[in-house]
KOLVEX-70158 format. One line per field, with one value per residue (C-alpha): residue number from 0; x, y, z. Coordinates in nm, 4 decimals. Layout:
% residues N
num = (NUM | ...)
xx = (X | ...)
yy = (Y | ...)
zz = (Z | ...)
***
This chain:
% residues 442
num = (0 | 1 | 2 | 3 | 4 | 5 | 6 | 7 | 8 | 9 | 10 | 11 | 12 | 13 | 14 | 15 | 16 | 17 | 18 | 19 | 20 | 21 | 22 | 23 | 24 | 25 | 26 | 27 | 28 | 29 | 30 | 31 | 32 | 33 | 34 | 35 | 36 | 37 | 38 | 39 | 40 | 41 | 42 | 43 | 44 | 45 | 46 | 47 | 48 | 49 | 50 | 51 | 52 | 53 | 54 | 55 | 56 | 57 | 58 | 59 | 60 | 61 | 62 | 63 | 64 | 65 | 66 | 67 | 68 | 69 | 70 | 71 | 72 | 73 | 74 | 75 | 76 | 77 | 78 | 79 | 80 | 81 | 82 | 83 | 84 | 85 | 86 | 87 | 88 | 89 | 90 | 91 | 92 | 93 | 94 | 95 | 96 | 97 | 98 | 99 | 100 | 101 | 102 | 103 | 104 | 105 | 106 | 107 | 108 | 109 | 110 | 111 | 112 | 113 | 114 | 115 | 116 | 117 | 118 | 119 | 120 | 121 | 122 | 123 | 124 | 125 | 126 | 127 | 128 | 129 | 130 | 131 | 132 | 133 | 134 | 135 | 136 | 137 | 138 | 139 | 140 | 141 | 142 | 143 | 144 | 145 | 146 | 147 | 148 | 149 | 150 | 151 | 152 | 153 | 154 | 155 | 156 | 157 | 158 | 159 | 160 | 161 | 162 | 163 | 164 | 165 | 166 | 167 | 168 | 169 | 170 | 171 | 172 | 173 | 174 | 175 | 176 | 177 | 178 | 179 | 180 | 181 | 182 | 183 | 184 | 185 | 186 | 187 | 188 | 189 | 190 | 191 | 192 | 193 | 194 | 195 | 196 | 197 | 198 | 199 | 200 | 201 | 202 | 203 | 204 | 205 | 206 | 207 | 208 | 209 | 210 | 211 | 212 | 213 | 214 | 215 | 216 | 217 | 218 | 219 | 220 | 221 | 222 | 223 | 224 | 225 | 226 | 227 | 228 | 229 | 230 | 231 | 232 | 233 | 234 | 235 | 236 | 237 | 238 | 239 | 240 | 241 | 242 | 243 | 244 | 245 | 246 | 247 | 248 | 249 | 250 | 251 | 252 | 253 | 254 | 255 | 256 | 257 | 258 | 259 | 260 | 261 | 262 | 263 | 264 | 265 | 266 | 267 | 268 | 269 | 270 | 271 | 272 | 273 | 274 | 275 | 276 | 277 | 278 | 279 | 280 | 281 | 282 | 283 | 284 | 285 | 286 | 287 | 288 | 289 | 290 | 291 | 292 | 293 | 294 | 295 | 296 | 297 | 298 | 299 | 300 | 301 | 302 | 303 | 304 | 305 | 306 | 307 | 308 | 309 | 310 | 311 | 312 | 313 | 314 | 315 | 316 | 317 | 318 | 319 | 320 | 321 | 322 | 323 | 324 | 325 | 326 | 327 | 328 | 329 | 330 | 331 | 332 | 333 | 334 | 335 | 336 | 337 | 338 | 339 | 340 | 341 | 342 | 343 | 344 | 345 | 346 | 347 | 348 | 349 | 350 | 351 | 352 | 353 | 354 | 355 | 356 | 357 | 358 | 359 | 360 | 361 | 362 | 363 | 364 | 365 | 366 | 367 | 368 | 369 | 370 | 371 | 372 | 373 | 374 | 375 | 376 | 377 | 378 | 379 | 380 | 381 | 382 | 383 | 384 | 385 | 386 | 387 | 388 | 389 | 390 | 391 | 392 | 393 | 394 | 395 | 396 | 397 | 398 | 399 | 400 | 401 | 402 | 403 | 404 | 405 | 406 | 407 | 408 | 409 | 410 | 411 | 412 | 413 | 414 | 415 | 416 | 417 | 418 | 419 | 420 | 421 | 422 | 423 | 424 | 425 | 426 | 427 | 428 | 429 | 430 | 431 | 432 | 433 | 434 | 435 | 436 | 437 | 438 | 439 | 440 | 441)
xx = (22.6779 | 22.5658 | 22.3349 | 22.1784 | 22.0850 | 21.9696 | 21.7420 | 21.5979 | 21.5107 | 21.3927 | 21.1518 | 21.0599 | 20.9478 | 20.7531 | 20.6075 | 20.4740 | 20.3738 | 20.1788 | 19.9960 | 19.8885 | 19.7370 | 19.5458 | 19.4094 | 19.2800 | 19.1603 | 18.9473 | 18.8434 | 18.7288 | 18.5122 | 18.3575 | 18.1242 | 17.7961 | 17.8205 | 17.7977 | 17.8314 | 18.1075 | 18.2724 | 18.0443 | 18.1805 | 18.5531 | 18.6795 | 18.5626 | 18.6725 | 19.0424 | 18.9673 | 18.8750 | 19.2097 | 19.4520 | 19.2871 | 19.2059 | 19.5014 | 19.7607 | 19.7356 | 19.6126 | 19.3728 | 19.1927 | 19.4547 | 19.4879 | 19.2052 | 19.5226 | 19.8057 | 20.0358 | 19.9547 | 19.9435 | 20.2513 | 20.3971 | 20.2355 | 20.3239 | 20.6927 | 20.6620 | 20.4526 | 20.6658 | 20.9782 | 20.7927 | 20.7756 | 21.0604 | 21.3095 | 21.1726 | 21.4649 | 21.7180 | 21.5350 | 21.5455 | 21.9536 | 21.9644 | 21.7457 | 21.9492 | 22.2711 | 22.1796 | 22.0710 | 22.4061 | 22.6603 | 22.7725 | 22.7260 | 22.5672 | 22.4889 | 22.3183 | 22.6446 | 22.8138 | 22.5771 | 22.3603 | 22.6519 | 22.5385 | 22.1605 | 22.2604 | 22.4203 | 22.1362 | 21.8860 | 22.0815 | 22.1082 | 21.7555 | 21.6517 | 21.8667 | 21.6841 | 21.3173 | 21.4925 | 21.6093 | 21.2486 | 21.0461 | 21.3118 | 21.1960 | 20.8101 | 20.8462 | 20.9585 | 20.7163 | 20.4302 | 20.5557 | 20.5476 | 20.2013 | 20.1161 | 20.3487 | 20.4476 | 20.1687 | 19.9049 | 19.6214 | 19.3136 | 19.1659 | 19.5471 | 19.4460 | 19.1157 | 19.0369 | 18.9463 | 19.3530 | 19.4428 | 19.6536 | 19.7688 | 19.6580 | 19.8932 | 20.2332 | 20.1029 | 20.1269 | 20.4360 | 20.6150 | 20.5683 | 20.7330 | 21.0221 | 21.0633 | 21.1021 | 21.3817 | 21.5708 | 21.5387 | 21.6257 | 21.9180 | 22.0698 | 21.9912 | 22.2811 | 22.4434 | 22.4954 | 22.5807 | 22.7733 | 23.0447 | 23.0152 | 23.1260 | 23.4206 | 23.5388 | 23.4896 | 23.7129 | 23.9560 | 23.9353 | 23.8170 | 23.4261 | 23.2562 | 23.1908 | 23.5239 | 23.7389 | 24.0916 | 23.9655 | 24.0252 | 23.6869 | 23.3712 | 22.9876 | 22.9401 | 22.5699 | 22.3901 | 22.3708 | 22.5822 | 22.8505 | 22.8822 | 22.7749 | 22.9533 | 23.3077 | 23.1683 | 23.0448 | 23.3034 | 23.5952 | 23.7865 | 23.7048 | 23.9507 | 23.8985 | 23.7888 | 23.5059 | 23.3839 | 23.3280 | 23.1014 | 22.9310 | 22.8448 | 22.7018 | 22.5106 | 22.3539 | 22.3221 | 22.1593 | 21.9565 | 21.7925 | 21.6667 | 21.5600 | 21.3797 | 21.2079 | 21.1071 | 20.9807 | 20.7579 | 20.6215 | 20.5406 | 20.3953 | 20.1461 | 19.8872 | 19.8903 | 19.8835 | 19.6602 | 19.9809 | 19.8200 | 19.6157 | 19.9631 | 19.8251 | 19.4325 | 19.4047 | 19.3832 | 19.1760 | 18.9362 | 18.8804 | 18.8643 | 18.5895 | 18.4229 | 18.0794 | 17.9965 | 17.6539 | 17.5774 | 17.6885 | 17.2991 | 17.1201 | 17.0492 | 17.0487 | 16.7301 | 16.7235 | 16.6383 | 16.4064 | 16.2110 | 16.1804 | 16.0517 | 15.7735 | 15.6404 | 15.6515 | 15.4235 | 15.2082 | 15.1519 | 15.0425 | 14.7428 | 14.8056 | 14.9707 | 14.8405 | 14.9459 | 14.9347 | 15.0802 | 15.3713 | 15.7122 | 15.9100 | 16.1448 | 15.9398 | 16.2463 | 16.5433 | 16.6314 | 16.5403 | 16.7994 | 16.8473 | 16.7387 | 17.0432 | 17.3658 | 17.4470 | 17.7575 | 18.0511 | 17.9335 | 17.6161 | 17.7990 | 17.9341 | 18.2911 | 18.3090 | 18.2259 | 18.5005 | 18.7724 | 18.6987 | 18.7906 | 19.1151 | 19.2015 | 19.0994 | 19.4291 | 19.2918 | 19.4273 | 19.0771 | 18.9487 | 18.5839 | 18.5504 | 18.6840 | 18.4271 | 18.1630 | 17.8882 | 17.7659 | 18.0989 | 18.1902 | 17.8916 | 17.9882 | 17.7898 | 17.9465 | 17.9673 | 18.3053 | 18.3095 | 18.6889 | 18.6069 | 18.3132 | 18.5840 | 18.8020 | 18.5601 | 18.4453 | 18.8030 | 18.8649 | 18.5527 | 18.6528 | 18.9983 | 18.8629 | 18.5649 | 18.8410 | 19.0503 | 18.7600 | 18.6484 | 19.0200 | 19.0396 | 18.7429 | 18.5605 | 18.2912 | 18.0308 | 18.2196 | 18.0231 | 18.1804 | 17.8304 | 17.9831 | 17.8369 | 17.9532 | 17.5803 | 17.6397 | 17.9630 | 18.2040 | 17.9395 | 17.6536 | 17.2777 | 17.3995 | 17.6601 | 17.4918 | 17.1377 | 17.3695 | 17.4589 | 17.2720 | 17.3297 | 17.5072 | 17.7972 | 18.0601 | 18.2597 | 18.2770 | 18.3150 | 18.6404 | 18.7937 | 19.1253 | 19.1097 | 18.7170 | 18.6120 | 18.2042 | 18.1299 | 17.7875 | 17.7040 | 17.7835 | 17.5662 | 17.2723 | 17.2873 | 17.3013 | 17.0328 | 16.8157 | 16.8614 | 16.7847 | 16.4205 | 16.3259 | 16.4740 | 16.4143 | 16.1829 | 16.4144 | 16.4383 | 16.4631 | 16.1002 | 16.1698 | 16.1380 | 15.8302 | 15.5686 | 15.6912 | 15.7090 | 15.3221 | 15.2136 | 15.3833 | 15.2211 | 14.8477 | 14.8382 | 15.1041 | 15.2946 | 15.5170 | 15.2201 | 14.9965 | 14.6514 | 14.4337 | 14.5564 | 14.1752 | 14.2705 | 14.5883 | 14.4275 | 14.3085 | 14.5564 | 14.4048 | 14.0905 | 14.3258)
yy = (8.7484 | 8.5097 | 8.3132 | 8.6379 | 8.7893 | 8.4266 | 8.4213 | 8.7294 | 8.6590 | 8.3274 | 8.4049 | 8.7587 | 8.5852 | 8.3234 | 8.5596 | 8.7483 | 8.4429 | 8.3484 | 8.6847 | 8.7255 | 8.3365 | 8.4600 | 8.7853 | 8.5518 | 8.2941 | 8.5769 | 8.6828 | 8.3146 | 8.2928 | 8.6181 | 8.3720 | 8.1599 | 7.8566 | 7.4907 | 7.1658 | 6.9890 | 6.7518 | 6.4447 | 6.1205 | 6.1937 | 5.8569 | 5.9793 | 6.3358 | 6.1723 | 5.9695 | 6.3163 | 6.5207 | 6.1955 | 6.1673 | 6.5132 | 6.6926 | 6.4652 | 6.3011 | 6.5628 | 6.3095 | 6.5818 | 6.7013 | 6.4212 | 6.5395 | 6.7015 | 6.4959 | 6.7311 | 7.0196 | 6.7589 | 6.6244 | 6.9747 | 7.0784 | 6.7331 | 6.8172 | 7.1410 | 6.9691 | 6.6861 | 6.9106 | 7.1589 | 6.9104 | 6.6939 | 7.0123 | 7.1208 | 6.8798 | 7.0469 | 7.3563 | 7.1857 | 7.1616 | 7.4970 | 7.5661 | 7.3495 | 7.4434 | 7.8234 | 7.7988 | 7.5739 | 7.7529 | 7.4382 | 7.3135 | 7.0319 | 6.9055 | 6.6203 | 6.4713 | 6.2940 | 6.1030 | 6.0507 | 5.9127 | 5.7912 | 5.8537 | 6.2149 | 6.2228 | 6.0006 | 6.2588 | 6.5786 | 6.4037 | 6.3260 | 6.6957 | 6.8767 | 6.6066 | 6.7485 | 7.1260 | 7.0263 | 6.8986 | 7.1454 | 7.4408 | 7.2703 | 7.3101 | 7.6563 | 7.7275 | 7.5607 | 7.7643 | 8.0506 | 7.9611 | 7.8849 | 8.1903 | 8.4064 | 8.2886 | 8.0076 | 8.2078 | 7.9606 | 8.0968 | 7.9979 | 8.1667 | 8.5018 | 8.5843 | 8.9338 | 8.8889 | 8.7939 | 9.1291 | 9.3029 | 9.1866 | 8.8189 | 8.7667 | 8.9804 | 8.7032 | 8.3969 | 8.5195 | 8.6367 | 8.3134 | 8.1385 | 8.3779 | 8.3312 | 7.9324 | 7.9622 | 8.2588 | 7.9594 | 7.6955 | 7.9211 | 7.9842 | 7.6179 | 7.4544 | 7.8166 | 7.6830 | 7.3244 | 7.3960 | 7.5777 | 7.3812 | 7.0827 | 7.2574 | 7.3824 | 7.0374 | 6.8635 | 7.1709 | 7.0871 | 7.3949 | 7.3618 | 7.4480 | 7.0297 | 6.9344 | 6.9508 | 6.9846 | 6.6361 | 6.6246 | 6.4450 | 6.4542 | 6.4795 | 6.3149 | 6.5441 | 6.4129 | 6.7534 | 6.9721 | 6.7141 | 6.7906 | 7.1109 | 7.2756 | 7.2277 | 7.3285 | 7.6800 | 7.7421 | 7.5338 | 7.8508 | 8.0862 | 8.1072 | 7.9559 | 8.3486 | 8.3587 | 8.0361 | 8.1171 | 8.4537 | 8.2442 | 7.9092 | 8.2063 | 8.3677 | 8.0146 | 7.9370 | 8.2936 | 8.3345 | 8.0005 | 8.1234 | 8.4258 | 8.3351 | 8.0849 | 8.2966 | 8.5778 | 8.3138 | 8.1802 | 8.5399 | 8.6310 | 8.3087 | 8.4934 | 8.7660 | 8.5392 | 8.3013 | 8.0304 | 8.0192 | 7.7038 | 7.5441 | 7.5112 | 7.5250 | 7.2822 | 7.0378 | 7.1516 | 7.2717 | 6.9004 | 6.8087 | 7.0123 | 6.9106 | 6.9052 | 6.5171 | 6.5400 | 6.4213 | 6.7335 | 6.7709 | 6.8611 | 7.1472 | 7.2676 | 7.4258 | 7.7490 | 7.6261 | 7.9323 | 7.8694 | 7.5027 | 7.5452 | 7.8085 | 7.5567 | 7.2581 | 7.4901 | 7.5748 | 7.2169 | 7.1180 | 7.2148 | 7.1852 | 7.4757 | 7.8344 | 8.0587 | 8.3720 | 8.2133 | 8.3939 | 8.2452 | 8.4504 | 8.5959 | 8.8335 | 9.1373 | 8.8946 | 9.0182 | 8.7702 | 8.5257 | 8.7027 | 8.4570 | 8.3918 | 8.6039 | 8.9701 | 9.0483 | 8.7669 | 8.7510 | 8.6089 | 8.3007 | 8.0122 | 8.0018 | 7.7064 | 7.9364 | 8.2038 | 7.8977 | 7.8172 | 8.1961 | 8.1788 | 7.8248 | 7.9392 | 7.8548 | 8.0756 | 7.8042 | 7.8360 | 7.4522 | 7.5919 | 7.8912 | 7.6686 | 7.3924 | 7.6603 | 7.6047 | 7.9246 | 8.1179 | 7.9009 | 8.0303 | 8.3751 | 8.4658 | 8.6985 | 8.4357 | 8.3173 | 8.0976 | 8.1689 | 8.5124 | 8.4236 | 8.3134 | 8.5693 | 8.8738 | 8.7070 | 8.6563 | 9.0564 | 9.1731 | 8.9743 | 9.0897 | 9.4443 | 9.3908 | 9.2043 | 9.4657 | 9.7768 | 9.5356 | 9.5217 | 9.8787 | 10.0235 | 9.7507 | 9.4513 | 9.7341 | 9.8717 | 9.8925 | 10.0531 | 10.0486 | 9.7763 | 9.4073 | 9.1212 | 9.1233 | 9.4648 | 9.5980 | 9.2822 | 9.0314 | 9.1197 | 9.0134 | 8.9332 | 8.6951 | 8.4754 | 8.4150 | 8.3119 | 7.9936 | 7.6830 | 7.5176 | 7.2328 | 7.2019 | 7.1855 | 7.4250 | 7.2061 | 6.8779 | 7.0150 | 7.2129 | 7.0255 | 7.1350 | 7.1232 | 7.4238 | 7.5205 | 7.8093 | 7.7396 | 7.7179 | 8.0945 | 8.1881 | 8.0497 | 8.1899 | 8.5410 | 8.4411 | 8.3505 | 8.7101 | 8.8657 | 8.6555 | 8.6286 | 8.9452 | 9.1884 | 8.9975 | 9.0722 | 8.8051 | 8.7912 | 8.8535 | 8.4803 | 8.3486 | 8.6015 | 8.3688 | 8.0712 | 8.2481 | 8.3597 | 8.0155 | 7.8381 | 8.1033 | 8.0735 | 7.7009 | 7.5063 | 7.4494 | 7.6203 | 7.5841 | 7.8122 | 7.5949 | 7.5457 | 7.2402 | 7.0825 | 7.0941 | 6.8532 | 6.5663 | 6.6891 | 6.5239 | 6.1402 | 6.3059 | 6.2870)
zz = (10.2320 | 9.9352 | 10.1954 | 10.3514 | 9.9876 | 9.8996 | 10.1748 | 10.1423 | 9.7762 | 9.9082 | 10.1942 | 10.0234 | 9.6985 | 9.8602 | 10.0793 | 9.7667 | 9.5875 | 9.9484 | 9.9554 | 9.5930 | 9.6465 | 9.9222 | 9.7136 | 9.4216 | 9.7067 | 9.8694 | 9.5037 | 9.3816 | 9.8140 | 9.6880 | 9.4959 | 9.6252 | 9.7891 | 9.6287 | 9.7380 | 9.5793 | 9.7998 | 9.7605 | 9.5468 | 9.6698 | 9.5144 | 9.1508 | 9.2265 | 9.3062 | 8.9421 | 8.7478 | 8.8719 | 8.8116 | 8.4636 | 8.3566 | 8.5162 | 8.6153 | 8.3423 | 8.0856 | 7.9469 | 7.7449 | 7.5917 | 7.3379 | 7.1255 | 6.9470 | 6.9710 | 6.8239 | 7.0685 | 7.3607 | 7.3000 | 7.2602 | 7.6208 | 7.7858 | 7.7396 | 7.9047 | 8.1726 | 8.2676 | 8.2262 | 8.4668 | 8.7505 | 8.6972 | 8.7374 | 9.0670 | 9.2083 | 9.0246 | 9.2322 | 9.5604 | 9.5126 | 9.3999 | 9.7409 | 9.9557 | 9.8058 | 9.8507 | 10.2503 | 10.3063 | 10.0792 | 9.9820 | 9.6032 | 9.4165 | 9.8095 | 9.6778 | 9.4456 | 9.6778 | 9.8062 | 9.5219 | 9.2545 | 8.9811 | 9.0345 | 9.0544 | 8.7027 | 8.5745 | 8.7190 | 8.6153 | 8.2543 | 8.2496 | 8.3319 | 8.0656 | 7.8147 | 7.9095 | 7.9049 | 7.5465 | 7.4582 | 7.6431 | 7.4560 | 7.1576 | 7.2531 | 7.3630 | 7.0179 | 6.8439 | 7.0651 | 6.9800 | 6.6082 | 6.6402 | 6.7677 | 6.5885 | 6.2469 | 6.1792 | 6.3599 | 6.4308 | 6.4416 | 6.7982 | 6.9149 | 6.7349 | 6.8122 | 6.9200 | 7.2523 | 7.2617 | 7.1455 | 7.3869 | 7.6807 | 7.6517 | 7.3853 | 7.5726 | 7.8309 | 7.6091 | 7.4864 | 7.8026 | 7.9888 | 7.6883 | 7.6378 | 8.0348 | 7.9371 | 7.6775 | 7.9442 | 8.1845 | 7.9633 | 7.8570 | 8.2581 | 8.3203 | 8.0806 | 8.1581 | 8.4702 | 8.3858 | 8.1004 | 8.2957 | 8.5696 | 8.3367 | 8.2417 | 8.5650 | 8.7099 | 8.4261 | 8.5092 | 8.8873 | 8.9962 | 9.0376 | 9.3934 | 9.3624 | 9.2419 | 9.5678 | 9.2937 | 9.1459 | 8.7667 | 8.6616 | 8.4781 | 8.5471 | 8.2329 | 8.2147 | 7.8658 | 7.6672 | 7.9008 | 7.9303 | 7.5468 | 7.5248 | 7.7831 | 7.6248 | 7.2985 | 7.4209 | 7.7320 | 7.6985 | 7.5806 | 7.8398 | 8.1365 | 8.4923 | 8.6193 | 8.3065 | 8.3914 | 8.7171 | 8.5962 | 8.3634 | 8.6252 | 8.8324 | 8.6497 | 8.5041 | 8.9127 | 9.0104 | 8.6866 | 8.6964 | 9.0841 | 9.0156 | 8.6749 | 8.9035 | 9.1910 | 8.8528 | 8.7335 | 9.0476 | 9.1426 | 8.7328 | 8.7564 | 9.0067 | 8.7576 | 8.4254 | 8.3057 | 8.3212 | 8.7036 | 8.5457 | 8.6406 | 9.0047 | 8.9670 | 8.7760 | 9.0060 | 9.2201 | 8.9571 | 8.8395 | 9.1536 | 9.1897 | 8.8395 | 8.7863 | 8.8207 | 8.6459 | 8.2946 | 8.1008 | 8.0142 | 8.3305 | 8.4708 | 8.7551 | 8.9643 | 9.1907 | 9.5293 | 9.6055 | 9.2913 | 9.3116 | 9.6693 | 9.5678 | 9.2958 | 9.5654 | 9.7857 | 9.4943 | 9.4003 | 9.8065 | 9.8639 | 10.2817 | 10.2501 | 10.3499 | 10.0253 | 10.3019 | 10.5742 | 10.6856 | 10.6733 | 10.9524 | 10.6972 | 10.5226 | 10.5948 | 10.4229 | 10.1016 | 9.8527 | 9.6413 | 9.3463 | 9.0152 | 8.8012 | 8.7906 | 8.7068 | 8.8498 | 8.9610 | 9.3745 | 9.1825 | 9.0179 | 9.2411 | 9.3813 | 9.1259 | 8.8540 | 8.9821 | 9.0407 | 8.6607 | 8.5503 | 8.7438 | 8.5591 | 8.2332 | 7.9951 | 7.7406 | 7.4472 | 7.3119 | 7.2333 | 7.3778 | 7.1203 | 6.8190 | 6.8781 | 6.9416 | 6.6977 | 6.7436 | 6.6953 | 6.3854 | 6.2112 | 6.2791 | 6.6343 | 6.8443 | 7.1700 | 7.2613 | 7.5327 | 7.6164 | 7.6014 | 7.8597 | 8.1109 | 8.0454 | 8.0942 | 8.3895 | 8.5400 | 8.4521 | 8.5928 | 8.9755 | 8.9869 | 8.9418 | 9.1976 | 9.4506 | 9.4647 | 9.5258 | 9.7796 | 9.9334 | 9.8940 | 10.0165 | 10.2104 | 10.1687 | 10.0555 | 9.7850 | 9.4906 | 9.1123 | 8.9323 | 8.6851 | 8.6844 | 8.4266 | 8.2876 | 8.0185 | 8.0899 | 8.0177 | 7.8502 | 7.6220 | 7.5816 | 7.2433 | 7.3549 | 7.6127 | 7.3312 | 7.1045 | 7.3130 | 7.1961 | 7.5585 | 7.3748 | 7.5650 | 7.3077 | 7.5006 | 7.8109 | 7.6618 | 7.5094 | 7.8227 | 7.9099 | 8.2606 | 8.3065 | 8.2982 | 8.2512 | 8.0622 | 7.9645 | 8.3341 | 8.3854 | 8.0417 | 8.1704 | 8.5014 | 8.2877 | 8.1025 | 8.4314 | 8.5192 | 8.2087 | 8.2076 | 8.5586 | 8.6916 | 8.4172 | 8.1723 | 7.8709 | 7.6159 | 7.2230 | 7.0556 | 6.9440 | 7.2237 | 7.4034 | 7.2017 | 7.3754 | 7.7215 | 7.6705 | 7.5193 | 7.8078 | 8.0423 | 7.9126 | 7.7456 | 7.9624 | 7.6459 | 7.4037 | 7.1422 | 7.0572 | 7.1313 | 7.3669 | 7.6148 | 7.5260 | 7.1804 | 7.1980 | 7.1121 | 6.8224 | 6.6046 | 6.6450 | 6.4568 | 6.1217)
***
């Protein structure tokens, strides 16, 4: 009976995780095309560097080292999981001891000490948010539900932490007893690093029918804790856990200041400039409907643009190192991401619901981000030069602001006397182009 409930919770929980992938992977395709597979070798470089080895990070040592606890803790416990996997589908337990010897205690021993440090981190996030409250971590576009986010996932890590030495802690007992599941009536030790002390501490007075609750509850909590978060990350912004790799994978390679061109417009100037070509020559797809010029709702922005939203970690490095938001401006490039992240899941699932044609009224442009917002940027790519995980908000801002100019013509007065100087004299001065020269005459 154990095996056939562990299954089920198995298969049905990976089944969920698999189908809530597959909604944000339709959400994220709902975006334009772009090329980004060319220069594999330094794309391989980027994720190693920037993910793998959370290069970026260091910019704050004492947050990095914080977070690289909880990272390396994160993937070095998976084996623990794969026992707990193999051991469930078997009905056996601690499959891997008797073959493994002394590697297994060293490995067991090594886990609980990254539990103990990543405990220790999970703590001191929460302080930070909680007690300390640092300013980028209490900003109001965190009111709400992005902080119950921030805090579940972290009150998840300590419940994990907790059924983790739970589990070895009683197991250690019952072993020395000769009554654990691995024990075979062999008086013994696992000799664990912190559980192996621990566990006699906390358990050592309970009686061989209350260890046995307690071992498996540790056992069963520390699955289903696991197969809660994996099936929370799609719905939290803790999913960075996953995209992140692919999302600097997928980096933009170019130096941070170019921009890029809109293929439709670049090709109408190129046919203005050649004088071969017939101006009212027809092309053959007069009836197409037109590229629309910069972005006002998310299926305007790249899938690129739409993978960054998803990855967004929300620890807001971009909005603290905003120039403009430092000086009081209402931009926020976190906030950027996170509006634009809000307004797909809420367009992906009308389009799930009611078909590829489903329209709300709503775009990003106006109902999530403001005009406001996107002129305050000063396009100096602060905000992406700090991203741990490479993410580009600026790219999305001027995409809005392409709309605003070249699709409705709306831009601050500041900038209309440039627009009509550039129009009329070819530059953003207000002279006649004869009259440039003027200046050797003094």
């Amino acid at each position: 009976m154990a095996i056939i409930i562990f299954s089920i919770l198995v298969v049905g929980g990976f089944y969920w995780f698999s189908k809530n992938v597959m909604q944000v992977r339709s959400n994220i395709l709902l975006g334009r095309e772009i090329d980004r597979t060319d220069n594999a070798s330094e794309r391989w470089k980027t994720m190693l560097l920037v993910a793998f080895g959370q290069k970026k990070m260091f910019t704050r040592p004492i947050p990095a080292l914080l977070h690289l606890c909880l990272y390396v803790a994160f993937i070095i416990t998976q084996i623990e999981l794969i026992e707990i996997l193999a051991d469930g589908f078997s009905g056996s337990h601690r499959l891997f001891r008797s073959s493994l010897g002394g590697f297994y205690t060293f490995m067991i021993s090594f886990i609980e000490i990254l539990s103990v440090l990543a405990f220790i981190a999970t703590i001191a996030f929460l302080s930070r948010r909680n007690l300390l409250k640092l300013p980028r971590l209490n900003m109001k576009e965190l009111v709400g539900w992005p902080t119950k986010d921030a805090n579940l996932i972290l009150i998840m890590e300590i419940v994990l932490v907790t059924f983790i030495f739970m589990m070895n802690g009683a197991d250690e007992v019952m072993f020395n007893r000769g009554i654990s599941h691995a024990a075979h009536g062999v008086k013994d030790s696992f000799n664990f690093s912190i559980s192996g002390s621990l566990g006699p501490v906390l358990f050592g007075g309970l009686s061989d029918g209350g260890l046995e609750v307690i071992e498996r509850i540790g056992w069963w909590g520390h699955l289903l804790m696991v197969l809660t978060f994996l099936n929370y990350l799609p719905y939290s912004k803790h999913f960075h856990i996953v995209l992140a790799f692919p999302n600097t994978y997928y980096s933009n390679l170019e130096k941070k200041g170019k921009f890029n061109n809109i293929a439709s417009v670049t090709e109408e100037v190129k046919k203005m400039m050649d004088p071969s070509i017939d101006p009212y020559a027809t092309t053959g797809n007069e009836g197409e409907v037109p590229q629309r010029f910069g972005a006002k709702d998310v299926t305007d922005l790249t899938w690129k643009n739409l993978l960054d939203a998803y990855t967004c970690t929300e620890c807001g490095r971009c909005t603290s190192s905003c120039p403009a938001n430092q000086t009081g401006k209402l931009l926020s490039p976190r906030k950027i991401m996170m509006d634009t992240r809000d307004r797909l899941v809420e367009l992906g699932e009308g389009i799930r619901k009611n078909g590829k044609e489903f329209t709300d009224g709503k775009s990003l442009l106006g109902d999530y981000i403001t005009e406001e917002e996107i002129w305050a940027c000063t396009s100096c790519n602060a905000c992406v030069q700090e991203c741990p995980v490479n993410i580009d908000p600026l790219s999305i801002i001027v995409d809005l602001r392409r709309y605003l100019v070249m699709e409705e013509s709306k831009m601050p007065t500041e900038l209309t006397g440039m627009m009509s100087n550039i129009e009329n004299n070819g530059a953003p001065w207000q002279f006649s182009p004869a009259d440039r020269g003027n200046w050797i005459n003094e």
